[in-house]
C-alpha positions in Angstrom: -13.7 -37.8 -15.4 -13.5 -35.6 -18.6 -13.6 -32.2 -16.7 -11.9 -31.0 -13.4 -12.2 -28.2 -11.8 -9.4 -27.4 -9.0 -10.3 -26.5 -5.5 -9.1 -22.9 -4.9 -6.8 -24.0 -2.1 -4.3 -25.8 -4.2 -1.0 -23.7 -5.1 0.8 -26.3 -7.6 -0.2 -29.3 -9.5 2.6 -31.6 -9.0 4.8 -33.7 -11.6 3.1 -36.1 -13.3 -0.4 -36.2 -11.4 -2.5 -36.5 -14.4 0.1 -38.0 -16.8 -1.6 -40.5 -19.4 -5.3 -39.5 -18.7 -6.7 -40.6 -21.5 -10.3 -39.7 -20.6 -9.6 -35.7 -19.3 -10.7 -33.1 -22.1 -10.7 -30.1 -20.0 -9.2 -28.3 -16.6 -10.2 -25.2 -15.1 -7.1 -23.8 -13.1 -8.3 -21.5 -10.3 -6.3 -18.3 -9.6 -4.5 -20.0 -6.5 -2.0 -22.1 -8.8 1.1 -20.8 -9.0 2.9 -23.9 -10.6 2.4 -26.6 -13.1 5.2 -29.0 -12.3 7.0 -31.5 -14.2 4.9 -33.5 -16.7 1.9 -32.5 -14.9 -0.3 -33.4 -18.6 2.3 -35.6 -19.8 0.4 -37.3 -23.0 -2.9 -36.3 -21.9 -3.8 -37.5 -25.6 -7.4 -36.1 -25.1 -6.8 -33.2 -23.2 -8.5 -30.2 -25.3 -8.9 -26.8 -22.9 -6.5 -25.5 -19.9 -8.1 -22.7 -18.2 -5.9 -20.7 -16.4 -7.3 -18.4 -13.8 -4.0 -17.5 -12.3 -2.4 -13.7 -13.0 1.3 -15.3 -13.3 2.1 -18.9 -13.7 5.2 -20.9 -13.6 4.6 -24.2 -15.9 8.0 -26.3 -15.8 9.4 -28.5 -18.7 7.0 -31.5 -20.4 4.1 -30.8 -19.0 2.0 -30.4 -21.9 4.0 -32.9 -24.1 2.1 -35.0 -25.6 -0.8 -33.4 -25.3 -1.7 -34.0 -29.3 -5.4 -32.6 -29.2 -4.3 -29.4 -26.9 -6.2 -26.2 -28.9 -7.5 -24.1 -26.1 -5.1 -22.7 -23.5 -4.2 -19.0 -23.0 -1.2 -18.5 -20.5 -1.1 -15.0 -18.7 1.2 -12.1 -19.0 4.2 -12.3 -16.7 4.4 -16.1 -16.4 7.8 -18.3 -16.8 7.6 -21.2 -19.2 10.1 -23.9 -19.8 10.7 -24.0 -23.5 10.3 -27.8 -23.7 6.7 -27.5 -21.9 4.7 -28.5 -25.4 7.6 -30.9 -27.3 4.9 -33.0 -29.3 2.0 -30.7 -29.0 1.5 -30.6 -32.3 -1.3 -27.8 -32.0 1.1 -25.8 -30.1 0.6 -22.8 -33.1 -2.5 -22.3 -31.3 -1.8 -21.7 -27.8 -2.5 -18.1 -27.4 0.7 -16.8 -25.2 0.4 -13.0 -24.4 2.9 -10.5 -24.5 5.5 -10.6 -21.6 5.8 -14.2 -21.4 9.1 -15.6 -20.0 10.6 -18.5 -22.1 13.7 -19.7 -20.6 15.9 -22.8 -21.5 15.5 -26.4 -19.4 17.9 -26.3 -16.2 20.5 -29.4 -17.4 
């Protein structure tokens, strides 16, 4: 399975649902999701293009880590990300994040 595209019905990907796929290159993120929980991509080595459909999005802490071939993902205005979402995401520099993007610290 190298590309997913989410039913429309689904709010939330939970923590950890896809963590490790080493065979998923691209997801398509319908407008419906609201929330990327917890390592939801964890060191989805292969993982290449996030599509995000949603107008705000909420994407918790790890859940791009590890994500090391990661070049294609833009996340919308008004959206909350976890500061630690792409910790060894080493093409993080290209993640296109547009203006009004929340960044806020990792609850303890």
């Amino acid at each position: 399975m190298k590309q997913i595209t989410l039913l429309s019905s689904i709010e939330r990907i939970n923590g950890a649902v896809f963590r490790r796929n080493t065979v998923l290159k691209e997801v398509t993120l319908p407008g419906s999701v609201e929330m990327l929980k917890r390592s939801a991509f964890r060191d989805c080595e292969n993982l290449e293009t996030v599509d995000i459909r949603a107008e705000r999005i909420e994407i918790e802490k790890n859940v791009f880590r590890g994500c090391k071939n990661l070049f294609d993902l833009i996340i919308p205005a008004g959206s909350l990300v976890r500061k630690s979402a792409f910790i060894d995401c080493p093409m993080k520099e290209c993640i296109m994040v547009q203006d009004d993007i929340e960044a806020i610290d990792d609850e303890e």
